[in-house]
Structure formats: structure tokens, C-alpha cells
C-alpha positions in Angstrom: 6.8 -3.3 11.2 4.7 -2.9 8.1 6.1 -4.8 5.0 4.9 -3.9 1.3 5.3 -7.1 -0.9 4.8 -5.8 -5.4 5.5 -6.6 -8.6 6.2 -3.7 -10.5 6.1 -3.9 -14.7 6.2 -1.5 -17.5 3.1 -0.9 -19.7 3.1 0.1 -23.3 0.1 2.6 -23.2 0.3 2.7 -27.4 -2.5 0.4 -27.8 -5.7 0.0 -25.4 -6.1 1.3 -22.2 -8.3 -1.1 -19.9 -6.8 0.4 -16.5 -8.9 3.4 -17.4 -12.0 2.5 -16.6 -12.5 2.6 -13.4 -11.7 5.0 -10.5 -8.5 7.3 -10.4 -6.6 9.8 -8.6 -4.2 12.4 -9.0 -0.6 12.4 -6.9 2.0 14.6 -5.9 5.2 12.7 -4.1 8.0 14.8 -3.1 10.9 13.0 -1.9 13.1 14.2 1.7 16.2 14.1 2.5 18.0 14.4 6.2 15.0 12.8 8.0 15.9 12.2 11.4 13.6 10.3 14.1 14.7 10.9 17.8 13.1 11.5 21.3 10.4 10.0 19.8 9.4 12.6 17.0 10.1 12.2 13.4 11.8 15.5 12.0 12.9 17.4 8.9 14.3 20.5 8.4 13.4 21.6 12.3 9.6 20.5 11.5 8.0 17.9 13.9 6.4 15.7 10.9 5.2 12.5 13.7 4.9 12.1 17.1 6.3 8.4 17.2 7.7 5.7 19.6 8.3 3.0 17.6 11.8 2.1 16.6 12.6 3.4 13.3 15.7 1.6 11.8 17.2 1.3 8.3 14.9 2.9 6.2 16.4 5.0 3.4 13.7 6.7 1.5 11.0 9.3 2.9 7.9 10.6 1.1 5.6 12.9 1.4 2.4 12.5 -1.1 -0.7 14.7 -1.5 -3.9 12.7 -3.4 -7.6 14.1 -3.5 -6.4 16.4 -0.4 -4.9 13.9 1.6 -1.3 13.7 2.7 0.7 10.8 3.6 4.5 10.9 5.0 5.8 7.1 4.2 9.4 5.5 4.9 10.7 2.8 2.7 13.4 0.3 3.6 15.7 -1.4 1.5 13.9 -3.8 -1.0 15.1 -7.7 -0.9 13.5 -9.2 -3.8 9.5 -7.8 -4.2 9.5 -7.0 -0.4 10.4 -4.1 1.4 10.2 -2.2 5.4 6.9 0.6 4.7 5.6 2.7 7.5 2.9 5.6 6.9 1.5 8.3 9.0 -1.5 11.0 7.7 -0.5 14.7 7.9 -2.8 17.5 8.0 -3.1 19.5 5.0 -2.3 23.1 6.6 1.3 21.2 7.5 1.9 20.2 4.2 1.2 24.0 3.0 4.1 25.3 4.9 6.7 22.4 4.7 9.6 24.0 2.4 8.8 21.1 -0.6 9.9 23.5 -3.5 13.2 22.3 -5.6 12.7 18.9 -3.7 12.5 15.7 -6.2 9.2 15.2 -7.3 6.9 12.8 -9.4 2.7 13.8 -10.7 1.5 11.3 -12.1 -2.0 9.6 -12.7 -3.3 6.3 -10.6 -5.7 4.5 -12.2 -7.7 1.1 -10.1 -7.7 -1.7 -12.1 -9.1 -5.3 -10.8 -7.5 -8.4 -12.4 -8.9 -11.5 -13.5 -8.1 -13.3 -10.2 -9.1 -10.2 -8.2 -6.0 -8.5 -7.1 -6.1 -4.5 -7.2 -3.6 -3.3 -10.2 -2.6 0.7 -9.4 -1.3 1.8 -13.0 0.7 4.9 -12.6 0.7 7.6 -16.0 3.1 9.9 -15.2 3.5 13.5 -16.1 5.7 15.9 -16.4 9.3 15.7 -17.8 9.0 11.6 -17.8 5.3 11.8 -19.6 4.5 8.7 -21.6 5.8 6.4 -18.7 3.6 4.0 -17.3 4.5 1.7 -14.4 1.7 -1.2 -13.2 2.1 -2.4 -9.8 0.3 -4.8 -7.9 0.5 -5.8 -3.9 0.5 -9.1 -2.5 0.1 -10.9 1.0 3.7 -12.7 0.2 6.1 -13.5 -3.0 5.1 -16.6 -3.7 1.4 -15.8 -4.6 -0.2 -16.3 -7.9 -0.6 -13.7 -9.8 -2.9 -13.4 -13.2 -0.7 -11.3 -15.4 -2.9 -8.9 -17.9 -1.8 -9.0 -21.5 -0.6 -5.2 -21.1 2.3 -5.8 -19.0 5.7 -5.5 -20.3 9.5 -6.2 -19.1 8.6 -7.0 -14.9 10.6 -4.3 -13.1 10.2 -5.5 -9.8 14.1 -6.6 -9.4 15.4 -4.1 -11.7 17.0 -1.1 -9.6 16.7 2.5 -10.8 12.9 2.0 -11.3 11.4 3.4 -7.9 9.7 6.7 -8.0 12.1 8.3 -5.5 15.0 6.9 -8.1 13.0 8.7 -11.3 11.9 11.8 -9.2 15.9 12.2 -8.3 16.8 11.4 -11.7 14.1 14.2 -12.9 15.6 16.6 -10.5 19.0 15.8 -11.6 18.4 16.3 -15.6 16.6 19.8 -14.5 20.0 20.9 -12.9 21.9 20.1 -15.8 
């Protein structure tokens, strides 16, 4: 089973912008619901996403992302503390052109590469859309007990804060459009 360990934390992107200097990449996520993974296929909606034989348990959140023409179906666990279940399978493009993704919760946003003091690899999301202005800085780690050099643009740590996840603000776009 593949485990993500990050601290998540809010940046104030009113004053300098180091995180910008390097590379970037533009990303689509849409969020699914009603995944299902039996006789050894992962499946939405009547499409075959996976072939896979592994035992899928407990995992509550499915994603779909496109970036610089490459798409990625993740699953997400439940998170205990910074650390939470992650699984990830490529798809091929032409699949992801005829999966039925419109009126689905989505997030775009902006990833930026930044490399801290002490060498870790920041990704500092800019969002777009309806929740423009919002910048989120994560940063992954081997486990939660490693030092971490925290740059001077971080703001309140999110990491334990629920409602913060992309699947929670893509749902809570998706709601605010049906309203």
C-alpha cells in the first residue's frame, strides 16, 4: 500500500513570490463518485478505468488529474494526522477524452517546484477559477516526525485542519455553482 505523508499550509501570495522561479505545470483534477473495484478492475460509470488485483479497501476519495498531457487516476484514504492510504495508476489520454467528467467537482490550478533550504521539494498550488487568490504549499515527507525548514511565506499549517483538501474545495466549488 502506498502512503503519502504532507504538511499542507496556506500562503499569502500579496508580497513576494519565490515559488515562481523555477519549473511549473498546469492541472486539471476532477473528483468521482460511485467508484467501485471488483473482479479485479477498477470501474466508474460502466468504464474499466484499471485492470488491478490488489486489494483496495477504505479509500474514500478518487481523482482523476490531467497535467502537461498526462493523466493520473489516484485514491485517497482517510488521513490520520499528516498521513494518509494513496494509490495511482497512468491513463491514456484518448480514455480521459471520452470519460463523462463534465458537471463533476473540479479544481485548475497552477503548481509551481520550489526547493527549500534543507532540500525538500515544496509544490505551491495557485488556484483558479471561482477560488482564485488561494494558494495552498504542500510539502511530502519519508514520515511525521521529519524536520522540516519552514519558508518565511507560510501561513496558518493546514495539515490537521479538515475542509482543506482539494476534493473538499472542488465539492465545495460545485456546491456554491448549484446554488
Amino acid at each position: 500500500m502506498g502512503v503519502e505523508i504532507e504538511r499542507r499550509f496556506l500562503v499569502d501570495g500579496r508580497n513576494d513570490k519565490p515559488w515562481r522561479c523555477g519549473k511549473s505545470s498546469a492541472i486539471f483534477q476532477t473528483y468521482l463518485d460511485g467508484v467501485k473495484h471488483f473482479d479485479g478492475k477498477i470501474m466508474w460509470r460502466n468504464h474499466v478505468l484499471v485492470e488491478e488485483s490488489r486489494a483496495l479497501v477504505n479509500l474514500t476519495t478518487w481523482r482523476i488529474r490531467l497535467s502537461e498531457g498526462v493523466v493520473t487516476l489516484t485514491a485517497k484514504g482517510r488521513r490520520t494526522g499528516a498521513s494518509a492510504p494513496e494509490f495511482e495508476w497512468n491513463l491514456p489520454l484518448d480514455m480521459y477524452d471520452e470519460l463523462p467528467l463534465d458537471g463533476l467537482p473540479s479544481i485548475s490550478k497552477v503548481r509551481h517546484y520550489w526547493n527549500g533550504e534543507d532540500g525538500l521539494l515544496w509544490e505551491v498550488d495557485e488556484f483558479e477559477g471561482p477560488i482564485s487568490g488561494l494558494i495552498i504549499a504542500e510539502v511530502e515527507l519519508e514520515d511525521e516526525s521529519q524536520n522540516v525548514v519552514l519558508p518565511s511565506w507560510l501561513g496558518l499549517e493546514l495539515t490537521y485542519l479538515k475542509g482543506w483538501s482539494n476534493s473538499s474545495l472542488s465539492r465545495m466549488i460545485s456546491d456554491s455553482a448549484l446554488n
